[in-house]
C-alpha positions as CSV (number, residue, x, y, z in Angstrom):
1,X,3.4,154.8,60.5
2,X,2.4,152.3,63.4
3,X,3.8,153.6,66.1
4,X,2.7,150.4,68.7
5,X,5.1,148.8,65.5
6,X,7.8,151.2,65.3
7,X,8.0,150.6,69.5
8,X,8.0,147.2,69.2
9,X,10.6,147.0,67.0
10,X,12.8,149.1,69.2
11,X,11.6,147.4,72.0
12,X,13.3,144.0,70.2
13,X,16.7,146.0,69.4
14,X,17.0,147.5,73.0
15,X,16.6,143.6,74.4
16,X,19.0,142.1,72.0
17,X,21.5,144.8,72.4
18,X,21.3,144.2,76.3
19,X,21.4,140.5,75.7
20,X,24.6,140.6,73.4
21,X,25.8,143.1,76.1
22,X,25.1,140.6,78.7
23,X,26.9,137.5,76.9
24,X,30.2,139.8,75.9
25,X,30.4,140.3,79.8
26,X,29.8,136.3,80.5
27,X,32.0,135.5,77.8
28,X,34.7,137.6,79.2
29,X,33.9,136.6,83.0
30,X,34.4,132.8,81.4
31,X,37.6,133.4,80.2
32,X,38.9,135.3,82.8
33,X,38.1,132.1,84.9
34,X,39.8,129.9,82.4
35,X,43.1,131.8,83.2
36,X,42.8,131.4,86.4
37,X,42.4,127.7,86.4
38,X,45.1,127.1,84.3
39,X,47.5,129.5,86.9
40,X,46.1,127.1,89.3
41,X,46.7,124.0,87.7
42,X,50.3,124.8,86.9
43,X,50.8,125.9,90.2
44,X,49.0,122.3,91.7
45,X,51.2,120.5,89.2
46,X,54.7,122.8,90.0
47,X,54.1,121.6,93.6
48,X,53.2,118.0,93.2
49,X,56.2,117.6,91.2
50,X,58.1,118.9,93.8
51,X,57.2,116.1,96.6
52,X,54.0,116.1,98.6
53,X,52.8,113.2,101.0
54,X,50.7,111.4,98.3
55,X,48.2,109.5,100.9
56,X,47.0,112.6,102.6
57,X,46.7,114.5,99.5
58,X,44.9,111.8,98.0
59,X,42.0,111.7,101.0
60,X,41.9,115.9,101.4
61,X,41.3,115.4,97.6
62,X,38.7,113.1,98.2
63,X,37.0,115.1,100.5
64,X,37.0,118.1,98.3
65,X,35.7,116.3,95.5
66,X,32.8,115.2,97.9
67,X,32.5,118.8,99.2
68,X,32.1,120.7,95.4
69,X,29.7,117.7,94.3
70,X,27.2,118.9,96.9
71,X,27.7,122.1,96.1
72,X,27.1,121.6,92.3
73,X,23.9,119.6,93.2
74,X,22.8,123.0,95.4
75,X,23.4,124.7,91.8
76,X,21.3,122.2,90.3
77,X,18.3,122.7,92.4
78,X,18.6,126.0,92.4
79,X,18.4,126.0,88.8
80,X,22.2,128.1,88.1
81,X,23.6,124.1,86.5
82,X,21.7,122.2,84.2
83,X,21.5,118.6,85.6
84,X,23.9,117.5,83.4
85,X,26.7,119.5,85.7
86,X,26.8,117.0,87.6
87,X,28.5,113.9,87.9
């Protein structure tokens, strides 16, 4: 037998066993983030429904839409969001 080949092939089933690894754990870092926007939205929409002064929300809102855009445009350049991220 080859044994560069038989290392090779290993070598291919060590990296795709890390990389499925690695995707499980994003996967489940993903949803785990899903959950807690939801919480959040619930909670944002409990609140608004129970009376908020609608003109100030409306610019602090504005201003942290503002804020996160930049931010996403940082993740752009620094290559963590395809272009596309952002809008």
């Amino acid at each position: 037998m080859n044994d560069a080949h038989d290392n090779g092939a290993d070598d291919k089933a060590r990296l795709r066993k890390f990389n499925t690894d690695n995707a499980i754990q994003a996967f489940q870092t993903l949803e785990k983030a899903r959950l807690r926007l939801d919480e959040a939205e619930y909670q944002l929409e409990k609140t608004i429904g129970m009376g908020i002064d609608k003109e100030r929300y409306d610019e602090q809102a504005e201003d942290i839409l503002k804020e996160y855009k930049r931010k996403r445009w940082g993740a752009v350049k620094a290559g963590k969001l395809p272009r596309g991220k952002v809008a």
